[in-house]
The first five atom37 places (N, CA, C, CB, O) and aatype in JSON, in Angstrom:
{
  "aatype": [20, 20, 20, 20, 20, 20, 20, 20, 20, 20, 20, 20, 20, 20, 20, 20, 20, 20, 20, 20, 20, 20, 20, 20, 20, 20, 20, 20, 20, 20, 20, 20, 20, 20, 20, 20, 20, 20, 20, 20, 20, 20, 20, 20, 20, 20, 20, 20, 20, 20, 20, 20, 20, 20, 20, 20, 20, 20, 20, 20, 20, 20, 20, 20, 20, 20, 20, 20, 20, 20, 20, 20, 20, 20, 20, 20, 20, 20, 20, 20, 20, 20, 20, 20, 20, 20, 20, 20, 20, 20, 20, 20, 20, 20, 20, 20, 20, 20, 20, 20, 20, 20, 20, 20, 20, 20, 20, 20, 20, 20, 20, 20, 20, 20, 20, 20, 20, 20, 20, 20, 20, 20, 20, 20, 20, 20, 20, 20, 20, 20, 20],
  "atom_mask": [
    [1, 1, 1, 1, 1],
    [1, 1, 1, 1, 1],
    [1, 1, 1, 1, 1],
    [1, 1, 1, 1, 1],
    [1, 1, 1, 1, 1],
    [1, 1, 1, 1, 1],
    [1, 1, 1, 1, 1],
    [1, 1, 1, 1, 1],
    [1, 1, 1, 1, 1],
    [1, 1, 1, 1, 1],
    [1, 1, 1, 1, 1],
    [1, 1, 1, 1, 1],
    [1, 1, 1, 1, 1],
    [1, 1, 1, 1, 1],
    [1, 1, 1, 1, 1],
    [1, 1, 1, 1, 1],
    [1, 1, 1, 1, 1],
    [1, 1, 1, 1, 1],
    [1, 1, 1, 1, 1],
    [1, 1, 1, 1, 1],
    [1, 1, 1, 1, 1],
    [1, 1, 1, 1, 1],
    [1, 1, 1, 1, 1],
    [1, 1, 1, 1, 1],
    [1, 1, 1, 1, 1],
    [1, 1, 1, 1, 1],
    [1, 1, 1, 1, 1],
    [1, 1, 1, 1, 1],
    [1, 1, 1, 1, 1],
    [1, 1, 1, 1, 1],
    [1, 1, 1, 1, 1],
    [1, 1, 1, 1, 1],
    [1, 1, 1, 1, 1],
    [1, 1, 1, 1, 1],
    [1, 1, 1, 1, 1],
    [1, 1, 1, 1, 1],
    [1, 1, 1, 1, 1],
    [1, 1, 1, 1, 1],
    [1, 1, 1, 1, 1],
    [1, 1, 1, 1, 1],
    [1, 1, 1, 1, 1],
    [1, 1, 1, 1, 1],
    [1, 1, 1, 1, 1],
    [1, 1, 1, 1, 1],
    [1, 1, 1, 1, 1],
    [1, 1, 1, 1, 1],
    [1, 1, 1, 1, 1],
    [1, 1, 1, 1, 1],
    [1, 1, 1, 1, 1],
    [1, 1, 1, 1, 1],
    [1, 1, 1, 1, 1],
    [1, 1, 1, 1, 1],
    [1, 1, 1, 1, 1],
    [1, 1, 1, 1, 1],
    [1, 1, 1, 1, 1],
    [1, 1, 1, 1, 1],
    [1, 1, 1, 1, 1],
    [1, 1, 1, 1, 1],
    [1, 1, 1, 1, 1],
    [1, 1, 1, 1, 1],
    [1, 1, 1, 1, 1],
    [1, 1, 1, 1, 1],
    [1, 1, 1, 1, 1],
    [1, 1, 1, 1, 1],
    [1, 1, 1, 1, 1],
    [1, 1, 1, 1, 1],
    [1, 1, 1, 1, 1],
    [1, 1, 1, 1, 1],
    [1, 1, 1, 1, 1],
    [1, 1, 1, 1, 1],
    [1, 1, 1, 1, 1],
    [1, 1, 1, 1, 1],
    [1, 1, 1, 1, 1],
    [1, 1, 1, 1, 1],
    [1, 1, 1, 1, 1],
    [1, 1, 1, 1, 1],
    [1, 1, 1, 1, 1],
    [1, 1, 1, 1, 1],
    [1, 1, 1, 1, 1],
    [1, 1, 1, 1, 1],
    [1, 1, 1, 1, 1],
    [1, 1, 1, 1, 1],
    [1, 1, 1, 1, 1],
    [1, 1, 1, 1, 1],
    [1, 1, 1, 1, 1],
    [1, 1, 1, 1, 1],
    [1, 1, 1, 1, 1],
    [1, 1, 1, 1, 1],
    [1, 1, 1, 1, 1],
    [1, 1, 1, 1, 1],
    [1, 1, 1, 1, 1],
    [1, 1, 1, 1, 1],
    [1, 1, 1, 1, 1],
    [1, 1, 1, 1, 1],
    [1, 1, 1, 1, 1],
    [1, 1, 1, 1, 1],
    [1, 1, 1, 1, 1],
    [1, 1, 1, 1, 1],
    [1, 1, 1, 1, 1],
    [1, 1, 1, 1, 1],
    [1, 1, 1, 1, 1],
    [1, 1, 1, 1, 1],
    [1, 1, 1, 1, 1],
    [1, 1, 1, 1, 1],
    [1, 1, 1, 1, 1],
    [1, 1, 1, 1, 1],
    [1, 1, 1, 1, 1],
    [1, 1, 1, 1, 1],
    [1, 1, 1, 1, 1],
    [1, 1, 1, 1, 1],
    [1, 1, 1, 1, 1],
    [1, 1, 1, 1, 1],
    [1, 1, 1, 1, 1],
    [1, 1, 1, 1, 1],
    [1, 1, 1, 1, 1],
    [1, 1, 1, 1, 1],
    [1, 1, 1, 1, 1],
    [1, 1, 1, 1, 1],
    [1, 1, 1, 1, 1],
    [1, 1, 1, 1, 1],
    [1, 1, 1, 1, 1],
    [1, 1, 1, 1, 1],
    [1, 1, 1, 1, 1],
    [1, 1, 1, 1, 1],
    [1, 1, 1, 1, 1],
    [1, 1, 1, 1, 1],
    [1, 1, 1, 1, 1],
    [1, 1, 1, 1, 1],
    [1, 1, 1, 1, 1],
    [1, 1, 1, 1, 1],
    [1, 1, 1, 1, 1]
  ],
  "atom_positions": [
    [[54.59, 102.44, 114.34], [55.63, 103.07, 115.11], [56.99, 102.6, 114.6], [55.45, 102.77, 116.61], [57.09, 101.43, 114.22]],
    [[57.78, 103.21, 114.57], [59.31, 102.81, 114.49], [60.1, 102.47, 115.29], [59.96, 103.52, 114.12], [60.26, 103.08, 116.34]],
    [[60.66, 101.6, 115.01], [61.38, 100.82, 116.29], [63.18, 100.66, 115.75], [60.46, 98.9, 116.55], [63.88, 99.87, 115.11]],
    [[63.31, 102.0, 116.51], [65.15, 102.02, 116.41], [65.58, 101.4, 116.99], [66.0, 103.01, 116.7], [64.91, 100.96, 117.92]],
    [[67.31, 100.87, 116.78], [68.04, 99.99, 117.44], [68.95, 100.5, 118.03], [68.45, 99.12, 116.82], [69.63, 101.35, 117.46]],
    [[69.12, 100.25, 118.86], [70.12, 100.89, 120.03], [71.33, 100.29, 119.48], [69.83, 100.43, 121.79], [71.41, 99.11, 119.14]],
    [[72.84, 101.66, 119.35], [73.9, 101.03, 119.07], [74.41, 99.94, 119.76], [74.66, 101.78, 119.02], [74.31, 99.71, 120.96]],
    [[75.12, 99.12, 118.7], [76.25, 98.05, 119.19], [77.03, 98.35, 120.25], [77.21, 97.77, 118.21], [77.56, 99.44, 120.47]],
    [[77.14, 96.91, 121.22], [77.96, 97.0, 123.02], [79.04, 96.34, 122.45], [77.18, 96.0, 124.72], [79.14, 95.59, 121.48]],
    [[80.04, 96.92, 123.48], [81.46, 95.72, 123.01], [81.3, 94.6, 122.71], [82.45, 95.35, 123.96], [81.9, 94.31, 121.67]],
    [[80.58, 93.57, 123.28], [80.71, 92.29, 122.81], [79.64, 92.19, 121.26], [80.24, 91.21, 124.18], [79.61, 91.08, 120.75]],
    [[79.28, 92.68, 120.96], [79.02, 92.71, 119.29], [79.9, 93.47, 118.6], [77.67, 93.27, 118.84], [80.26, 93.05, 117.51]],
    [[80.21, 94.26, 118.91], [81.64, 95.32, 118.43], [82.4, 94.2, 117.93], [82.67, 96.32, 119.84], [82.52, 93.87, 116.75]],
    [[83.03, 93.5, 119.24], [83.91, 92.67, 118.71], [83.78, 91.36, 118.49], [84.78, 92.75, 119.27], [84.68, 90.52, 118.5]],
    [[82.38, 91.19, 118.25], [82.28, 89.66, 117.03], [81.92, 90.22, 115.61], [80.76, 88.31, 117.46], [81.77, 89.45, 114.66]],
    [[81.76, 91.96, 115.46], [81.91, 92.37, 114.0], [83.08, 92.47, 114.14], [81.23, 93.55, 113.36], [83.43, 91.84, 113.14]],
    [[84.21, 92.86, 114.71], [85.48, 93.11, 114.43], [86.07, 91.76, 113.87], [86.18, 93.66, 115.65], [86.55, 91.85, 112.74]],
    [[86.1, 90.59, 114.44], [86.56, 89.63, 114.21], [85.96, 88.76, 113.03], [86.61, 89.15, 115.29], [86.57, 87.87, 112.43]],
    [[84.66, 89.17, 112.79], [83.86, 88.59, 111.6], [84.71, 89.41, 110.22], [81.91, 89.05, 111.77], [84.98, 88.78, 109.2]],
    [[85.06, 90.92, 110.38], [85.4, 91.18, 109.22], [86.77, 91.08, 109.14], [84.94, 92.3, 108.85], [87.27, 91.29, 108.04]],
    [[87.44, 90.81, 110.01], [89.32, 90.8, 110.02], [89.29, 89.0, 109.43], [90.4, 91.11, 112.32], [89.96, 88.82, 108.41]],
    [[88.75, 88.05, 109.87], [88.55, 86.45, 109.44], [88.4, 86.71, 107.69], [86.83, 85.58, 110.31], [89.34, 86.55, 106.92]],
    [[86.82, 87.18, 107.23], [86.6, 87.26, 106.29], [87.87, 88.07, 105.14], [85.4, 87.71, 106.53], [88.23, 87.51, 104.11]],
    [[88.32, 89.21, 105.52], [89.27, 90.13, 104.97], [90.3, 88.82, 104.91], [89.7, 91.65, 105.98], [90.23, 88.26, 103.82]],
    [[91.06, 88.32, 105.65], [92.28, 87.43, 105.98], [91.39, 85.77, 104.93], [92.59, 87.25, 108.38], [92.1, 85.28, 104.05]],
    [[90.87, 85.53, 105.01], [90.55, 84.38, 104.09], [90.89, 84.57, 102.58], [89.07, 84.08, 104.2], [91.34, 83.7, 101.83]],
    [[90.51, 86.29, 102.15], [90.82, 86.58, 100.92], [91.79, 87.44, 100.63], [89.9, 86.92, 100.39], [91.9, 88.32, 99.77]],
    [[92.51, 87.0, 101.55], [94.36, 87.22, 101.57], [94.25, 88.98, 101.33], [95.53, 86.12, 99.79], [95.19, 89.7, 101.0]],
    [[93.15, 89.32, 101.53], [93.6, 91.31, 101.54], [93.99, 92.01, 102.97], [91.98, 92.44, 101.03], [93.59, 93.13, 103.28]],
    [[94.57, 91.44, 103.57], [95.01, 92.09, 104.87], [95.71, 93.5, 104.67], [96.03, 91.12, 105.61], [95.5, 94.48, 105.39]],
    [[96.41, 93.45, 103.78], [97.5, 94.76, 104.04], [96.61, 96.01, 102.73], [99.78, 94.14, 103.44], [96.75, 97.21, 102.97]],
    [[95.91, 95.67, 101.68], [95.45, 96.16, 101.14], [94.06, 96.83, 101.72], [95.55, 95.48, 100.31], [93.81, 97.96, 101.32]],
    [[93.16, 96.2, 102.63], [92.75, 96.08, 103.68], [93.36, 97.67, 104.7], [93.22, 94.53, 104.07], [92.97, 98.75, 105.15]],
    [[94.24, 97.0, 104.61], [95.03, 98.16, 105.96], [94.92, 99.48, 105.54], [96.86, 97.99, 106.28], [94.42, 100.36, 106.24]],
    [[95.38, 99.65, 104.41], [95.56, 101.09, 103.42], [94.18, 101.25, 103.32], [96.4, 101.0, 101.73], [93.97, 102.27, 103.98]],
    [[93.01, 100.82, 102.85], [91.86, 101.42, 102.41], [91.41, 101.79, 103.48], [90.97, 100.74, 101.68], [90.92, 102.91, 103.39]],
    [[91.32, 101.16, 104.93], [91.21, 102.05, 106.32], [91.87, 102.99, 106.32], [91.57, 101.52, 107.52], [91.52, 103.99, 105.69]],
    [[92.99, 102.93, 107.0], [93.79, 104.29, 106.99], [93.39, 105.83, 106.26], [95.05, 103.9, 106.33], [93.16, 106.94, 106.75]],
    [[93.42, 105.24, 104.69], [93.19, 106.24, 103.74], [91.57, 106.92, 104.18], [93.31, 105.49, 102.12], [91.52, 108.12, 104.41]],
    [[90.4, 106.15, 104.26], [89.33, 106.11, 104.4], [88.67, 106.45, 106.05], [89.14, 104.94, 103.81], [87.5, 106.72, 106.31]],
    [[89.75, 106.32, 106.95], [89.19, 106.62, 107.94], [88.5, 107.85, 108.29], [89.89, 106.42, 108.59], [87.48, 107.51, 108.9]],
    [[88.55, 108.8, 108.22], [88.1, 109.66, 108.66], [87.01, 110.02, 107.96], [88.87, 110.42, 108.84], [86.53, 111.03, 108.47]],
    [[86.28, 109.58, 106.82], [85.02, 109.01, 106.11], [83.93, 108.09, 106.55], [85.41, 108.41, 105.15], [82.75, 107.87, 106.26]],
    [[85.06, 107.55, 107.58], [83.92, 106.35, 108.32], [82.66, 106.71, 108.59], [84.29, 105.84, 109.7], [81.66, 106.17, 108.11]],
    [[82.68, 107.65, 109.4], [81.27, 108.42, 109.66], [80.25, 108.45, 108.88], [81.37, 109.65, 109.81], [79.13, 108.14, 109.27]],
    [[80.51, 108.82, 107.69], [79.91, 109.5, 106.58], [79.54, 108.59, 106.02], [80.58, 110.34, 105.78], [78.38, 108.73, 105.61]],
    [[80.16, 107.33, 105.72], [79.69, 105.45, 105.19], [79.2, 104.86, 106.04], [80.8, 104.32, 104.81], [79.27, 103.64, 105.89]],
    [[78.5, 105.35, 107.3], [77.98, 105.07, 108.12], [76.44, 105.25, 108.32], [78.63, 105.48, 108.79], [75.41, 104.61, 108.51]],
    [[77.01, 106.75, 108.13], [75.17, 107.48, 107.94], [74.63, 106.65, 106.69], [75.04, 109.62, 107.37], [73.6, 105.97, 106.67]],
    [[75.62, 106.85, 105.55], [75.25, 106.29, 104.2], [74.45, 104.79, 104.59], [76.79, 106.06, 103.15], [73.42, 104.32, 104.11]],
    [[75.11, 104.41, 105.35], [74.73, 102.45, 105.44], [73.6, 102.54, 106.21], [76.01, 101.18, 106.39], [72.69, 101.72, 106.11]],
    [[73.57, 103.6, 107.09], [71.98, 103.76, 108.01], [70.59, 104.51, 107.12], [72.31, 105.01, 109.58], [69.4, 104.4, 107.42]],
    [[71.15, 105.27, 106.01], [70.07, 105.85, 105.12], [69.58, 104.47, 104.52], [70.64, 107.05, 103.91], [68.4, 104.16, 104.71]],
    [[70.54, 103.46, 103.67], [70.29, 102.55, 103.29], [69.68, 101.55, 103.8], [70.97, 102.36, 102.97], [68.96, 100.92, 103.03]],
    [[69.77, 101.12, 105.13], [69.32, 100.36, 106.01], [68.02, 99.11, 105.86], [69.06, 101.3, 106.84], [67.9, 97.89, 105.96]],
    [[67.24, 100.24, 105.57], [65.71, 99.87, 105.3], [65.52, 99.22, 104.45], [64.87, 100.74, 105.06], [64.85, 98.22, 104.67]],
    [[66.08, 99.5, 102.9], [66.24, 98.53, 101.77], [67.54, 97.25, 101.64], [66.4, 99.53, 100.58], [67.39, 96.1, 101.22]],
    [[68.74, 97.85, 102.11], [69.58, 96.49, 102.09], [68.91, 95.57, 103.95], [71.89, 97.12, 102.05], [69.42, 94.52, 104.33]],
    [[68.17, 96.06, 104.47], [68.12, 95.51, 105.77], [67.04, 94.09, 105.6], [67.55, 96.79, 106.89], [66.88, 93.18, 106.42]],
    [[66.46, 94.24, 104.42], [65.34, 93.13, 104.16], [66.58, 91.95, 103.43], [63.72, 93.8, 102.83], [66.31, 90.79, 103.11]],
    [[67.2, 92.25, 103.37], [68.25, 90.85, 102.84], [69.29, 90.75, 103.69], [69.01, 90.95, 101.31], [69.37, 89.57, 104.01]],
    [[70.13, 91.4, 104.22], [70.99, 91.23, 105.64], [70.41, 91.87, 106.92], [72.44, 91.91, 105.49], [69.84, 92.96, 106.93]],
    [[70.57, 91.21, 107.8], [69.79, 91.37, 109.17], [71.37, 92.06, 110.61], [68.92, 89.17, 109.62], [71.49, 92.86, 111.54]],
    [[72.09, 91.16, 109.9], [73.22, 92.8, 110.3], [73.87, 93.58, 109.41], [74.54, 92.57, 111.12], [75.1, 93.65, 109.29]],
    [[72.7, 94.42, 108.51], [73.7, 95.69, 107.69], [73.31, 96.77, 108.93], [73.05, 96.37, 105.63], [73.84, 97.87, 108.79]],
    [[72.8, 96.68, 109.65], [72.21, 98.02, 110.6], [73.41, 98.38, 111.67], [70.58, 97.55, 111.61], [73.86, 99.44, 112.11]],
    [[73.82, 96.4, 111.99], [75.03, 96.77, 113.01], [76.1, 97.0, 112.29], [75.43, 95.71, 114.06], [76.86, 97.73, 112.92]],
    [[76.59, 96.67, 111.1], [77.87, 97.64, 110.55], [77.82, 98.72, 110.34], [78.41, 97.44, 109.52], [78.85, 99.37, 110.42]],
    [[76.75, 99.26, 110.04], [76.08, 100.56, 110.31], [76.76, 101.46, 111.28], [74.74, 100.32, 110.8], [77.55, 102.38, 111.08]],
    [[76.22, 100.92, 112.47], [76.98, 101.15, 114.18], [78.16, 101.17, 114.0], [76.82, 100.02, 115.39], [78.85, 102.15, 114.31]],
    [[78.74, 99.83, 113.35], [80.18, 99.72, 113.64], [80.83, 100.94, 112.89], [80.81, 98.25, 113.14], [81.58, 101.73, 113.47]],
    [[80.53, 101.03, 111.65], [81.36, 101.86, 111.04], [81.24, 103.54, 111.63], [81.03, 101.67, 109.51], [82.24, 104.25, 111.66]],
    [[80.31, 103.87, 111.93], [80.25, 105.15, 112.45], [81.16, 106.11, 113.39], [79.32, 105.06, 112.94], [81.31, 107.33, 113.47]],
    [[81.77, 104.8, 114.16], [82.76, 105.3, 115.27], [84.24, 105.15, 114.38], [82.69, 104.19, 116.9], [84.64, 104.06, 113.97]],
    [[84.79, 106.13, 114.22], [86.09, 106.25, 113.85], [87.12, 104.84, 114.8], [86.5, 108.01, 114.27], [87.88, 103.98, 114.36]],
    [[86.7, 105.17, 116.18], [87.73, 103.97, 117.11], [87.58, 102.71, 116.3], [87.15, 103.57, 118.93], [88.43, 102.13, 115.64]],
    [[86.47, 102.46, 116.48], [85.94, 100.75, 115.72], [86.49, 100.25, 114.59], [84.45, 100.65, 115.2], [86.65, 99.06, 114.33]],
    [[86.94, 101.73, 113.54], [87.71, 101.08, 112.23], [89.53, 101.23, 112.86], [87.28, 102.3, 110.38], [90.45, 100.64, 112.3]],
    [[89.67, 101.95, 113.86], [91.12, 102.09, 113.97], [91.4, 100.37, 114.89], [91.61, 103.87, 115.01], [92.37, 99.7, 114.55]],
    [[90.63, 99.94, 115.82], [90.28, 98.83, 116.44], [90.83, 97.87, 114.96], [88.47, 98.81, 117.05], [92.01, 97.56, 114.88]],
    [[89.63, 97.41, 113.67], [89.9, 97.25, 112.77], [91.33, 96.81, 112.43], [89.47, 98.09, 112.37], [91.83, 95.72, 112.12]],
    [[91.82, 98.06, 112.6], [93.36, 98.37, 111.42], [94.11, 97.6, 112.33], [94.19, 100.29, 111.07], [94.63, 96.56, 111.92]],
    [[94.23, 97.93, 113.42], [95.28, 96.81, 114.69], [95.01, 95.58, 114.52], [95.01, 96.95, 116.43], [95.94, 94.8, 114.29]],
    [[93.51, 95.07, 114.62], [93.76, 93.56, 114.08], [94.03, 93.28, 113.06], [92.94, 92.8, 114.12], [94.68, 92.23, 113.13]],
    [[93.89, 93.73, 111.69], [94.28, 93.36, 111.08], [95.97, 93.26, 110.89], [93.58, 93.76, 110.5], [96.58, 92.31, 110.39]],
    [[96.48, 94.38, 111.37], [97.87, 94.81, 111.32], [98.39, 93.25, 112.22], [98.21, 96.63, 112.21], [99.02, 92.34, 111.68]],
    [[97.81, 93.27, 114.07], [98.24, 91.68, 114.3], [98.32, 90.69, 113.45], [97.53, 91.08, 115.06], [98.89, 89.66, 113.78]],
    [[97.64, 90.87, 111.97], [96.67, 89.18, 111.68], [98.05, 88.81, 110.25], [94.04, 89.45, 110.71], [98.62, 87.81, 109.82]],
    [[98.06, 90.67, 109.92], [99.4, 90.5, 108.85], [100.92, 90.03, 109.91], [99.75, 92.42, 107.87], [101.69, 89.14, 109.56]],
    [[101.03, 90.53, 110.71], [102.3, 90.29, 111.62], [102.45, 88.44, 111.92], [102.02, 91.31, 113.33], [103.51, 87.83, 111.82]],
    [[101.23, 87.85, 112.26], [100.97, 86.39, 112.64], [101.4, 86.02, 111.2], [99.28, 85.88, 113.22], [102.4, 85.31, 111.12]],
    [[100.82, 86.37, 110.09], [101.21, 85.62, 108.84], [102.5, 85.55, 108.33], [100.55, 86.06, 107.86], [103.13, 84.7, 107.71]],
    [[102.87, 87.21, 108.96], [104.56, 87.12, 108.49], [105.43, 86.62, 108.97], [105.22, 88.05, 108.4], [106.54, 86.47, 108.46]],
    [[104.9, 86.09, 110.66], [105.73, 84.96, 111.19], [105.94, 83.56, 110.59], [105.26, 84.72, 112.35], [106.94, 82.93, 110.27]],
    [[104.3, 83.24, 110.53], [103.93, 82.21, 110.03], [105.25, 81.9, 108.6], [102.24, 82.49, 109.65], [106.14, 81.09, 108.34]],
    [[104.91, 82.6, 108.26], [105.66, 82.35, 106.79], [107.05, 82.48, 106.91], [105.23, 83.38, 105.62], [107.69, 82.18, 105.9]],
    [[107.89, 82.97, 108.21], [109.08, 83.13, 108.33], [109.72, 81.91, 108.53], [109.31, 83.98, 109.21], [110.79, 81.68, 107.96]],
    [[109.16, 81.03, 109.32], [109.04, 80.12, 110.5], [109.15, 79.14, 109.12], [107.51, 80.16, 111.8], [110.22, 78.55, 108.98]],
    [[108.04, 78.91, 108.03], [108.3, 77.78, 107.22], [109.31, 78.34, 105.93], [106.77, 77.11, 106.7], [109.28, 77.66, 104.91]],
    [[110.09, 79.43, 105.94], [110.97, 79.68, 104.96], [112.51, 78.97, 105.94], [110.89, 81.58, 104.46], [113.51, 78.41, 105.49]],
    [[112.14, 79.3, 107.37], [113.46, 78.81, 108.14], [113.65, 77.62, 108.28], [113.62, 79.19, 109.36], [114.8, 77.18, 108.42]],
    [[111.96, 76.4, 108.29], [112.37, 74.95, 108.62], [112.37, 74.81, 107.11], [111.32, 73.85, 109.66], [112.85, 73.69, 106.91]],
    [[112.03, 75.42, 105.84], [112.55, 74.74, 104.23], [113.83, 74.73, 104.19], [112.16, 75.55, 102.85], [114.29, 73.88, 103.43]],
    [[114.92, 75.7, 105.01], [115.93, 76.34, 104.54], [116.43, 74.98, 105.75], [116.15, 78.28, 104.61], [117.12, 74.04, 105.34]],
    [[116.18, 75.03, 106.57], [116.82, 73.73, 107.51], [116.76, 72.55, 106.66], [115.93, 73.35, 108.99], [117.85, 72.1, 106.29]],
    [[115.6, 71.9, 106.23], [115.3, 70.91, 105.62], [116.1, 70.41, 104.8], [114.41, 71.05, 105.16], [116.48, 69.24, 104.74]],
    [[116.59, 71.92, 103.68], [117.59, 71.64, 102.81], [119.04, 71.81, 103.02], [117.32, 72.26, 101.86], [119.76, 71.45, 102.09]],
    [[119.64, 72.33, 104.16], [121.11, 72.04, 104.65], [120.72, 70.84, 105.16], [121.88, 73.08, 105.75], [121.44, 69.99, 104.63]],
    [[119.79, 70.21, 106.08], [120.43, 68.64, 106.71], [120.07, 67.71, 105.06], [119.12, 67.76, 108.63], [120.68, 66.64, 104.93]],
    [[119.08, 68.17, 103.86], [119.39, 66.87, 102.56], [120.75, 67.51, 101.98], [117.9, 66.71, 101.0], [121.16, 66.53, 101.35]],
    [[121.63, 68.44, 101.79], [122.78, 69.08, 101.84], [123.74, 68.18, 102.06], [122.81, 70.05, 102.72], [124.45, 67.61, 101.23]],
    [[123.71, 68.01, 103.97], [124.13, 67.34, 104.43], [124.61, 65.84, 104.42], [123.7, 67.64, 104.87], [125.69, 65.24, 104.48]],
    [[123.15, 65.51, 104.3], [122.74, 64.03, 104.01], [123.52, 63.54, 102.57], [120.93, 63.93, 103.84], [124.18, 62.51, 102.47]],
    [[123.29, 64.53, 101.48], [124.21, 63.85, 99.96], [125.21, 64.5, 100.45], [123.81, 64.24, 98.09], [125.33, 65.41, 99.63]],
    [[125.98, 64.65, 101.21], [127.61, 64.92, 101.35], [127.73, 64.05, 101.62], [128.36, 65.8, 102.13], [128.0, 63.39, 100.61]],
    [[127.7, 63.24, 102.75], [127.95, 62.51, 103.63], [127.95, 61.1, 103.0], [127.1, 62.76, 104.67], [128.79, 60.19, 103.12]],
    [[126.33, 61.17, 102.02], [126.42, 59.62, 101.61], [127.6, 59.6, 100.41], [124.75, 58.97, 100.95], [128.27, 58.58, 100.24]],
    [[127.81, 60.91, 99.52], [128.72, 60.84, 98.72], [130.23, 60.55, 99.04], [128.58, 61.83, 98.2], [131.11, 60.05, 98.36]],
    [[130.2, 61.14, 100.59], [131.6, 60.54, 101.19], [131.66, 59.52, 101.28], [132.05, 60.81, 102.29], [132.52, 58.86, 100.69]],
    [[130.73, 58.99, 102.1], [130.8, 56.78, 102.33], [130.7, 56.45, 100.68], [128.73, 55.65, 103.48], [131.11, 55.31, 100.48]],
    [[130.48, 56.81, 100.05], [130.66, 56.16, 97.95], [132.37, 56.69, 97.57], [129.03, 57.56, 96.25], [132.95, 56.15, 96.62]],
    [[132.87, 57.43, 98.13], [134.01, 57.67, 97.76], [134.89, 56.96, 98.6], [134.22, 58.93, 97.68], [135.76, 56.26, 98.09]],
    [[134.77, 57.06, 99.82], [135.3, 56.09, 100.57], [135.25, 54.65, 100.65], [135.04, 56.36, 101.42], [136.14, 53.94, 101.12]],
    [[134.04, 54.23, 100.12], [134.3, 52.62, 99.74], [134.78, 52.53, 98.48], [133.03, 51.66, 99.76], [135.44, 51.52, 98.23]],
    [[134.58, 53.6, 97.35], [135.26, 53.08, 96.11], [136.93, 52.97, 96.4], [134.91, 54.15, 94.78], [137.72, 52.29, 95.75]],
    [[137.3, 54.03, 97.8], [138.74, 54.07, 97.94], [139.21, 52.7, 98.32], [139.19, 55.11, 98.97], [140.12, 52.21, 97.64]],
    [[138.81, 52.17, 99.09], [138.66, 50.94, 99.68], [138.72, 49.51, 98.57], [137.25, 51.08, 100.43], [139.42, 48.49, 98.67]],
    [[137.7, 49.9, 97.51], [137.65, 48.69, 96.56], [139.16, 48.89, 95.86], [136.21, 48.74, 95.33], [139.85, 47.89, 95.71]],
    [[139.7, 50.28, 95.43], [140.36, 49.95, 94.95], [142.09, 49.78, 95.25], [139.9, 50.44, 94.25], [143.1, 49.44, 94.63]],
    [[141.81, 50.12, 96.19], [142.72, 49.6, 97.43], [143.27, 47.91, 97.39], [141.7, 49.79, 98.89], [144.41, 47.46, 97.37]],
    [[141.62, 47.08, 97.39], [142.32, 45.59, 96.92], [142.61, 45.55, 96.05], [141.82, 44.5, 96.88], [143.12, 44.52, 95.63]]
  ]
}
């Protein structure tokens, strides 16, 4: 007998969502990522069936190709997708704002710092030669 699997519930939905936005974001393709959804969305379906024809043969070496299967089928699930990822690029571009603003601080207060000590060296040489 054959024993089908009942589609993916939200809470597997979204530990594939977050399994592939982590994985995508580790290998820094977030925004490249973004475009091949977009472009590709409305195909989802169709790489879906494809991944469920396949199933049977890639399913003896991954034990969830059946639920990306699921996942990909629903158009929402890859647009779901594109928003996290879109959050995950937005977090990074903070991220990275945030340490271009404390480098840029860092280097007005050492700025600062050789003004200041260059003033006390000019000011004591004024001083030495003062006596």
């Amino acid at each position: 007998m054959l024993n089908f699997r009942e589609p993916i519930d939200e809470k597997r939905r979204d530990e594939l969502l977050d399994a592939i936005a982590k994985k995508i974001q580790q290998f820094g393709m977030t925004v490249p990522a973004i475009f091949f959804l977009e472009m590709h969305k409305p195909f989802s379906y169709i790489g879906g069936q494809i991944m469920h024809f396949f199933s049977p043969i890639v399913g003896v070496f991954f034990e969830t190709f059946e639920d990306y299967a699921y996942f990909f089928d629903d158009r929402k699930n890859v647009e779901l997708l594109i928003q996290r990822l879109e959050a995950i690029a937005m977090e990074e571009e903070e991220e990275r704002r945030k340490q271009k603003e404390m480098k840029k601080a860092g280097k007005q207060k050492k700025a600062q710092t050789t003004m200041l000590d260059e003033a006390l060296k000019m000011g004591s040489q004024d001083t030495k030669s003062e006596k």
